[in-house]
DRENDO-838979 format. One record per residue: residue number from 1; y, x, z of N, C-alpha, C, O in turn; residue in one letter. Coordinates in steps of 0.1 Angstrom, whole numbers, plus 5000, padded with zeros to 4 digits. Atoms other than C-alpha are relative to their C-alpha. Example, Ala and Ser with C-alpha at 12.3 -4.5 7.8 and 13.67 -1.06 7.14 Angstrom:
% residues 2
{1,{4988,5009,5000},{4955,5123,5078},{5012,5009,5000},{5012,5019,5007},"a"}
{2,{4989,4991,5000},{4989,5137,5071},{5011,4992,5008},{5022,4997,5009},"s"}
% end
This chain:
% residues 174
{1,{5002,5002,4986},{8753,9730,0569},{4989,4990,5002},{4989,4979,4999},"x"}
{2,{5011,5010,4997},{8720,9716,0581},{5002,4992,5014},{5012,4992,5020},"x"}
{3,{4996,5009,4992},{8715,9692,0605},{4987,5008,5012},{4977,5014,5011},"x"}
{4,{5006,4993,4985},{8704,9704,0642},{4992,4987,5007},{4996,4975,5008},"x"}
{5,{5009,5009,4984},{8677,9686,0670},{5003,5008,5012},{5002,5020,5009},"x"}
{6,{4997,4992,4988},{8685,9700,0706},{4988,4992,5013},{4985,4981,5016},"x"}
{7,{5006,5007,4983},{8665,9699,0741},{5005,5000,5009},{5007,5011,5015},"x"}
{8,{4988,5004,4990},{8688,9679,0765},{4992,4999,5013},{4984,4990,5015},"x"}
{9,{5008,5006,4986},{8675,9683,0802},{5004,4983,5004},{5014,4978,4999},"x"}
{10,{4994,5012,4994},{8678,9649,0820},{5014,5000,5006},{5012,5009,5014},"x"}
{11,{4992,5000,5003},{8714,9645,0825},{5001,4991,5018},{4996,4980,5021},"x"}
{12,{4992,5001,4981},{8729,9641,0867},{5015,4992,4999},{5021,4987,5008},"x"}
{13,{4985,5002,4999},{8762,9630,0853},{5008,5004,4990},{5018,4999,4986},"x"}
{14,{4989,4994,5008},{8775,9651,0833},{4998,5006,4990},{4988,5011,4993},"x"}
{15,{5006,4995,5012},{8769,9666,0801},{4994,5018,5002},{4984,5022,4998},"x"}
{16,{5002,4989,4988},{8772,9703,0822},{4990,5000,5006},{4987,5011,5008},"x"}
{17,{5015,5001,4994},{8740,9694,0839},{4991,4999,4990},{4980,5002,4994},"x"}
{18,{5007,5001,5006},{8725,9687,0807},{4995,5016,4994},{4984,5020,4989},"x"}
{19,{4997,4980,5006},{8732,9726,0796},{4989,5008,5004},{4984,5010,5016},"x"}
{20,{5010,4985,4987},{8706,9756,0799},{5006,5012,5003},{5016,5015,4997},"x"}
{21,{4995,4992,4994},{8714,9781,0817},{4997,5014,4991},{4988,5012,4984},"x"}
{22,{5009,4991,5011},{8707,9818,0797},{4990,5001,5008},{4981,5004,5001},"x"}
{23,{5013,4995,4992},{8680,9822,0827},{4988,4994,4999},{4977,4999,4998},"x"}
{24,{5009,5010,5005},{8665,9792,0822},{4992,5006,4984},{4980,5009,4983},"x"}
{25,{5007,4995,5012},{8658,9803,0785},{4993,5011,4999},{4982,5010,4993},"x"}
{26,{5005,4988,4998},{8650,9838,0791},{4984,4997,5008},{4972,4999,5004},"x"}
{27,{5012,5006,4992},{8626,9824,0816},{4988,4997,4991},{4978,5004,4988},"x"}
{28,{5008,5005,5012},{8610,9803,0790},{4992,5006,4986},{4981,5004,4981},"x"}
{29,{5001,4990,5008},{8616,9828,0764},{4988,5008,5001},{4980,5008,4992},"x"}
{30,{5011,4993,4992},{8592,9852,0786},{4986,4992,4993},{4978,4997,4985},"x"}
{31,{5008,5006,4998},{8570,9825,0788},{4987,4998,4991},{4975,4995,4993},"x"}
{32,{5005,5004,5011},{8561,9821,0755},{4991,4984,5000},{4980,4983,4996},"x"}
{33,{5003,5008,4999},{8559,9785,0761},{5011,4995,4990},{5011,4983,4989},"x"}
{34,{4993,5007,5014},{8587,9781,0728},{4996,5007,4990},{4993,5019,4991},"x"}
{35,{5000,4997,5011},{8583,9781,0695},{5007,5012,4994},{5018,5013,5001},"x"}
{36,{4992,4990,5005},{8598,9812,0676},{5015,4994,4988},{5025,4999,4983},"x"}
{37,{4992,5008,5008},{8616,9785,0657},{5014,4997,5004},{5023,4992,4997},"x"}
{38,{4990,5009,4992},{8641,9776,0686},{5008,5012,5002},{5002,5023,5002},"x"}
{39,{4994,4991,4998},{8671,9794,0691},{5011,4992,5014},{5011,4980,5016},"x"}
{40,{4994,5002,4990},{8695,9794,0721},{5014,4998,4998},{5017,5008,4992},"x"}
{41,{4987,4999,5003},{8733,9786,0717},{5012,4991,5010},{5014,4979,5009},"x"}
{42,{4989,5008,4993},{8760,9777,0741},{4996,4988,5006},{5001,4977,5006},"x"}
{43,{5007,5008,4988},{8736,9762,0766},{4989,4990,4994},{4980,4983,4999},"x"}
{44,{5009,5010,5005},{8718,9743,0740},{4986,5005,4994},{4987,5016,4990},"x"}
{45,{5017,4993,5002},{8676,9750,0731},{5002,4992,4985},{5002,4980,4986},"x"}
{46,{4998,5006,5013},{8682,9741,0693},{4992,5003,4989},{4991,5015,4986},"x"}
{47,{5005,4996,5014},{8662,9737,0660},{5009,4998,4989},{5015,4987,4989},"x"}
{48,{4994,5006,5010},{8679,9739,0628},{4992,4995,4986},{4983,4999,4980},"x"}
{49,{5006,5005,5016},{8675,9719,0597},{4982,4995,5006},{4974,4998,4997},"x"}
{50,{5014,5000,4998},{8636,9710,0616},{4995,4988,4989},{5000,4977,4985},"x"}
{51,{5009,5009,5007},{8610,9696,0594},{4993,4990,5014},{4994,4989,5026},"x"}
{52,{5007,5015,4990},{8588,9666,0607},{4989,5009,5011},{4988,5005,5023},"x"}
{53,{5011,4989,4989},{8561,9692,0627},{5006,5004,5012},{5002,5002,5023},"x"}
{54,{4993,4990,4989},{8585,9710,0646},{5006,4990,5012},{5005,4993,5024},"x"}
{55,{4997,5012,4997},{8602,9675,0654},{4991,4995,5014},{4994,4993,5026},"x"}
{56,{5012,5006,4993},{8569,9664,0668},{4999,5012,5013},{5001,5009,5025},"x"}
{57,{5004,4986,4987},{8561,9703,0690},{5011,4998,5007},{5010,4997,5019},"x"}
{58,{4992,5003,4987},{8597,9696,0703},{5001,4987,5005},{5009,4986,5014},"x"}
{59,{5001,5006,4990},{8592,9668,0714},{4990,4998,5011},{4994,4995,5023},"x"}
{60,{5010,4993,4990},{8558,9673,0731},{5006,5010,5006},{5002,5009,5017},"x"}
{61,{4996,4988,4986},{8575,9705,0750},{5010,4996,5008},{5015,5002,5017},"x"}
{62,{4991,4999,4997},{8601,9687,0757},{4991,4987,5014},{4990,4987,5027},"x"}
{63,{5007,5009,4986},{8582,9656,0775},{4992,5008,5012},{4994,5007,5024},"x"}
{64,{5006,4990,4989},{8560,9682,0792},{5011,5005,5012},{5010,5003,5024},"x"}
{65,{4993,4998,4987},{8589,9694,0811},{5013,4987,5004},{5021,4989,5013},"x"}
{66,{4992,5011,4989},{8608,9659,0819},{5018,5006,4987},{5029,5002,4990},"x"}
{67,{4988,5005,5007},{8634,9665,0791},{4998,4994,4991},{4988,4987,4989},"x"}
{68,{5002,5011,5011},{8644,9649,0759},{5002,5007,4989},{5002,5019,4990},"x"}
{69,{4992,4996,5015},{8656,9656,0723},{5008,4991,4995},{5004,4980,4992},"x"}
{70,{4989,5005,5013},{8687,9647,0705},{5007,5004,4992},{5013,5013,4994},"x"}
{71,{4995,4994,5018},{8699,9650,0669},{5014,5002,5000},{5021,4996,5009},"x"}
{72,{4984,5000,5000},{8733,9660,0660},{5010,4989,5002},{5022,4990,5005},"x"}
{73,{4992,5011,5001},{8742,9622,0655},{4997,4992,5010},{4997,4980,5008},"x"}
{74,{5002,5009,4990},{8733,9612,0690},{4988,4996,5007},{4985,4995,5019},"x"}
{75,{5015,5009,5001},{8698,9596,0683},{4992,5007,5008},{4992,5020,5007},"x"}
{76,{5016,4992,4995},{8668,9606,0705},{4990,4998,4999},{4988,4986,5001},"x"}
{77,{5015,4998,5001},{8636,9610,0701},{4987,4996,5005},{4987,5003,5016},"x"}
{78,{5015,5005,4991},{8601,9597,0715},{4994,5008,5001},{4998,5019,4996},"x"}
{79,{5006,4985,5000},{8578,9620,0725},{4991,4997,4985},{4995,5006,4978},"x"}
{80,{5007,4995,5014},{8555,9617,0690},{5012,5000,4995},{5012,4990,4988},"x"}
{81,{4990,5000,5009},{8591,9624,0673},{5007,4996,4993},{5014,5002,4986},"x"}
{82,{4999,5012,5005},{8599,9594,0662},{5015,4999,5002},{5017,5006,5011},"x"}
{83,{4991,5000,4997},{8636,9587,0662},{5000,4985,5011},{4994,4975,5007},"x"}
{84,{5001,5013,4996},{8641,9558,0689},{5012,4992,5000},{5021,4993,5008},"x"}
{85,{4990,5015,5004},{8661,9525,0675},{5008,4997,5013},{5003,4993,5023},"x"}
{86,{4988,5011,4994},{8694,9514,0694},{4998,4992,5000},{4997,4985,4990},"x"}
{87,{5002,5015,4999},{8689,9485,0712},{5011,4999,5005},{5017,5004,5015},"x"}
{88,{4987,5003,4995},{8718,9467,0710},{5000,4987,5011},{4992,4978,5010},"x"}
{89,{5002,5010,4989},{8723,9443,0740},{5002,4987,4994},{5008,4984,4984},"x"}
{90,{4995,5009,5004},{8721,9409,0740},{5009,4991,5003},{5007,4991,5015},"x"}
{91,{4989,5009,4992},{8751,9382,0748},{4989,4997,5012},{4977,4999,5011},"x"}
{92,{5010,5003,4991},{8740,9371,0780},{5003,4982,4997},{5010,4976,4988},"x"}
{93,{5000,5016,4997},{8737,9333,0789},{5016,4995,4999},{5021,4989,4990},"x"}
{94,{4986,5008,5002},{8772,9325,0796},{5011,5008,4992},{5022,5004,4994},"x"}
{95,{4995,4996,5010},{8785,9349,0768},{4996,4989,4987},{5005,4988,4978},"x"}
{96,{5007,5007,5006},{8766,9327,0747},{5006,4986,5000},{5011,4979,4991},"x"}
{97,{4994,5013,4999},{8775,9296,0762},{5013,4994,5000},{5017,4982,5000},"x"}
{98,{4981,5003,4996},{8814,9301,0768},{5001,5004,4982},{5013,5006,4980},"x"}
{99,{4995,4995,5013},{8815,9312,0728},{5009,4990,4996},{5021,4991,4998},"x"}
{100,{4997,5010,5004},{8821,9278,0713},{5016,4997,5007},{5024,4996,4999},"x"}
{101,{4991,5001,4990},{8849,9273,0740},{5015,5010,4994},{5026,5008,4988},"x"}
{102,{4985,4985,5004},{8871,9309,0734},{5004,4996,4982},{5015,4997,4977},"x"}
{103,{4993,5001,5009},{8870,9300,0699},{5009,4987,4992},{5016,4984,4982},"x"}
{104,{4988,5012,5000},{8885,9269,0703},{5012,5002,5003},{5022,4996,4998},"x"}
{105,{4985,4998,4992},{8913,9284,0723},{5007,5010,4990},{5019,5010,4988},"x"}
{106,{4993,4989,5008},{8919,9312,0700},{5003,4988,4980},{5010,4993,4972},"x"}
{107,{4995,5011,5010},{8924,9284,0670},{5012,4991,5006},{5022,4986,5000},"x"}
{108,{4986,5008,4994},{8947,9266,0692},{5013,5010,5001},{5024,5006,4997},"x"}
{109,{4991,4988,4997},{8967,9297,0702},{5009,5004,4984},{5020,5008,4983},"x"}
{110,{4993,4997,5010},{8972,9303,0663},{5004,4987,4998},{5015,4989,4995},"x"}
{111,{4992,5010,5004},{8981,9267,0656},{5012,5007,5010},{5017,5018,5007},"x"}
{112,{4988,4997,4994},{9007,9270,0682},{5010,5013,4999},{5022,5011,5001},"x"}
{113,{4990,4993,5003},{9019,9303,0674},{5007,4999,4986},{5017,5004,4982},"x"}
{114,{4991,5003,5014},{9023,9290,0639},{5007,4985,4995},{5007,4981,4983},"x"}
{115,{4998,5010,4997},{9037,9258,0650},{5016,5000,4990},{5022,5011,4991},"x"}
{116,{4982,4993,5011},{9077,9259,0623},{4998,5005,4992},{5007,5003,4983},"x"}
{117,{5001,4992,5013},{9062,9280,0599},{4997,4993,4990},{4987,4985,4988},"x"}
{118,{5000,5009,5012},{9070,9268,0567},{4994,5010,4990},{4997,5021,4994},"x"}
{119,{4999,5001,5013},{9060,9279,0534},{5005,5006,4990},{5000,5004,4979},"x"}
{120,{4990,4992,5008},{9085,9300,0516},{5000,4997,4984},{5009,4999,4976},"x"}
{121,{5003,4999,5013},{9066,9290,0481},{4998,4982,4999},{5000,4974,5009},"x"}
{122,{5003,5018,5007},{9058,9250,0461},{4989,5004,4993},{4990,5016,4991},"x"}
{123,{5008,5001,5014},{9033,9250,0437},{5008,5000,4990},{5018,4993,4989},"x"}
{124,{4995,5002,5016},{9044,9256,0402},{5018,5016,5004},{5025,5018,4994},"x"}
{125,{4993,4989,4995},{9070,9287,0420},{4992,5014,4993},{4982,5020,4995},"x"}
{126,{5003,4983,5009},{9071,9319,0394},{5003,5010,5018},{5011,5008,5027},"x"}
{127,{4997,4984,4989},{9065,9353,0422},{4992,5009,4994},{4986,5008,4984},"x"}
{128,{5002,4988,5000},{9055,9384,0423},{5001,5008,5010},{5010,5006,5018},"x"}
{129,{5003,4993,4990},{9042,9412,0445},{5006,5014,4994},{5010,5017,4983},"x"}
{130,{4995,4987,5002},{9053,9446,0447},{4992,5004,4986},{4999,5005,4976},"x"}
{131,{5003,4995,5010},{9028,9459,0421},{4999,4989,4987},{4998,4994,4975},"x"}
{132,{4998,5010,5010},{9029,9423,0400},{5006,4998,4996},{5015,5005,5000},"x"}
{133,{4992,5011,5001},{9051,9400,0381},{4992,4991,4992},{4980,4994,4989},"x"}
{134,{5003,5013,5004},{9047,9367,0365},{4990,4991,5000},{4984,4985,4990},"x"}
{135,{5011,5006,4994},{9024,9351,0387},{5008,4985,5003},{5020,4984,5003},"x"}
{136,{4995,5014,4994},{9029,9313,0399},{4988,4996,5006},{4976,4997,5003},"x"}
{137,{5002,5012,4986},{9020,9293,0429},{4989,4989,4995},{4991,4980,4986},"x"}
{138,{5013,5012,5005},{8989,9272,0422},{4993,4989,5015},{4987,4979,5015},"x"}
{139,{5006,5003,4990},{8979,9264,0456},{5009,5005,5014},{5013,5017,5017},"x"}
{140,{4996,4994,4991},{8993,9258,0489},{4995,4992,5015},{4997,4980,5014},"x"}
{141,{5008,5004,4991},{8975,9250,0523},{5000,5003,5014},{4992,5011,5020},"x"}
{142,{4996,4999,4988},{8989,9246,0554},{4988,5002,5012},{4987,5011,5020},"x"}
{143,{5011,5000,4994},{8960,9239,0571},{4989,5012,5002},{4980,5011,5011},"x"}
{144,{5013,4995,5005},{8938,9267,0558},{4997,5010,5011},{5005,5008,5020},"x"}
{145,{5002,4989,4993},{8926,9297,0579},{5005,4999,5011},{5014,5004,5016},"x"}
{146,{4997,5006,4981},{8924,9278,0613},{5018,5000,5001},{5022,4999,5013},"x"}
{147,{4983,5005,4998},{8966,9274,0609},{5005,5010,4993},{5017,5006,4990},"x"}
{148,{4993,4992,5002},{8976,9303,0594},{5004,4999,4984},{5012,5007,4979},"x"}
{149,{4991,5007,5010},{8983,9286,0563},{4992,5011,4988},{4988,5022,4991},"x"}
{150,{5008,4992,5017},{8968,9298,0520},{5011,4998,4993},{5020,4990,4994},"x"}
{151,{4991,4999,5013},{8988,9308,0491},{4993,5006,4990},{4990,5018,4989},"x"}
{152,{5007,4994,5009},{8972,9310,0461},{5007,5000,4985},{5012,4989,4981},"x"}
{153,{4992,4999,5007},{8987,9327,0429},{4993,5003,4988},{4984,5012,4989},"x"}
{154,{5008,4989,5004},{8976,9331,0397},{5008,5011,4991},{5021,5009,4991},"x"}
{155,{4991,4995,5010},{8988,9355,0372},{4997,5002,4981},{4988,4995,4976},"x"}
{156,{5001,5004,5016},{8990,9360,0332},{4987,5008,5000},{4980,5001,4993},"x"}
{157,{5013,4996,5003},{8959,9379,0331},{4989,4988,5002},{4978,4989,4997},"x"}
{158,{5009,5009,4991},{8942,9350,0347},{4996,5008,5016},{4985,5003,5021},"x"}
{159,{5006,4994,4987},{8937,9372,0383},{5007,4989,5009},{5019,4986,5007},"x"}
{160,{4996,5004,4991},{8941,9350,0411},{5000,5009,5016},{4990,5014,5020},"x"}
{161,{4996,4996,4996},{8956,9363,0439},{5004,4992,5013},{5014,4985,5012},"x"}
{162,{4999,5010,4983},{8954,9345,0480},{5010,5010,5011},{5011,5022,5012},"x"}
{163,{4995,4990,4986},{8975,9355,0511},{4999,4984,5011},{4994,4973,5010},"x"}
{164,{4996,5007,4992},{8985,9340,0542},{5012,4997,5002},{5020,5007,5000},"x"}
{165,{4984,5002,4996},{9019,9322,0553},{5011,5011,5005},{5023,5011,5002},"x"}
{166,{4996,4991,4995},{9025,9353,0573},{4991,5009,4993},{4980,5007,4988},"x"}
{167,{5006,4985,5010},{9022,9393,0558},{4997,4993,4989},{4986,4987,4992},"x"}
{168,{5002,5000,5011},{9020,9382,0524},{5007,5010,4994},{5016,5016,5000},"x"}
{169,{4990,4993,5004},{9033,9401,0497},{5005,4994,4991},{5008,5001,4981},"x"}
{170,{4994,5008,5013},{9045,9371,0474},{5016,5004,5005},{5019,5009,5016},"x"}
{171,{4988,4999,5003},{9082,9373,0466},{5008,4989,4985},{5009,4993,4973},"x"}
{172,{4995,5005,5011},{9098,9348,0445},{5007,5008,4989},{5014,5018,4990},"x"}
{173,{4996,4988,5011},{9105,9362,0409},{5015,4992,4998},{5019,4982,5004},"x"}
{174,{4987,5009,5000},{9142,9356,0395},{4997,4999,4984},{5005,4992,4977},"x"}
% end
């Protein structure tokens, strides 16, 4: 399965407006203003599999008439064929400036929701996880992960093995 480029008219709203019509193509077709390369399919002016040339003529015919090109994965095109880079937006000012703030509150919110929660494990505690056994408790850290508390285990291989106070999968061994 190759990968397809399409000529998208400028777009009113709806993806339906972006569509050709068969008249429109026929028209064009006539015109002999396309390549023999392009083929027509369920409203779309499409090349398959195009090398870098073809790339380039459809996008020159395509700026000539005020449309565009896009690849199967969305991307569009410049008029010399070029793919053109997603610009991702930037935070604005007070996204930027309120950051510091929200992640204060979202550290507080997990203290407080983990405000009782104790520990289930000591250091020096033989456990084991579903697919383990004869691991022990080496480390334990209430504090750690903005409140959400460390458990660190190792086992007879030497693999050490971390969770958190909550969803872990230690289990004391018997």
């Amino acid at each position: 399965m190759g990968y397809n480029v399409h000529l998208v008219k400028r777009a009113k709203g709806s993806e339906v407006d972006s569509r050709f019509s068969r008249e429109e193509w026929d028209r064009l077709h006539a015109s002999r203003s396309l390549p023999d390369w392009l083929y027509f399919e369920d409203g779309a002016i499409t090349v398959k599999s195009p090398t870098r040339e073809q790339v380039v003529e459809l996008a020159s015919l395509a700026h000539a008439h005020g449309w565009s090109v896009r690849g199967d994965d969305g991307e569009t095109y410049g008029r010399d064929g070029a793919p053109i880079p997603e610009v991702s937006p930037r935070p604005g000012f007070f996204d930027t400036a309120l950051r510091p703030l929200r992640e204060l509150l979202a550290r507080r919110s997990i203290r407080r929701s983990m405000q009782g929660v104790v520990c289930p494990f000591q250091v020096g505690d033989p456990v084991r996880t579903t697919l383990r056994t004869g691991g022990v408790v080496i480390a334990v850290d209430a504090a750690a992960n903005h409140g959400l508390g460390s458990i660190k285990v190792r086992f007879s291989d030497g693999t050490v093995i971390g969770g958190f106070f909550v969803g872990h999968d230690f289990r004391k061994e018997d």
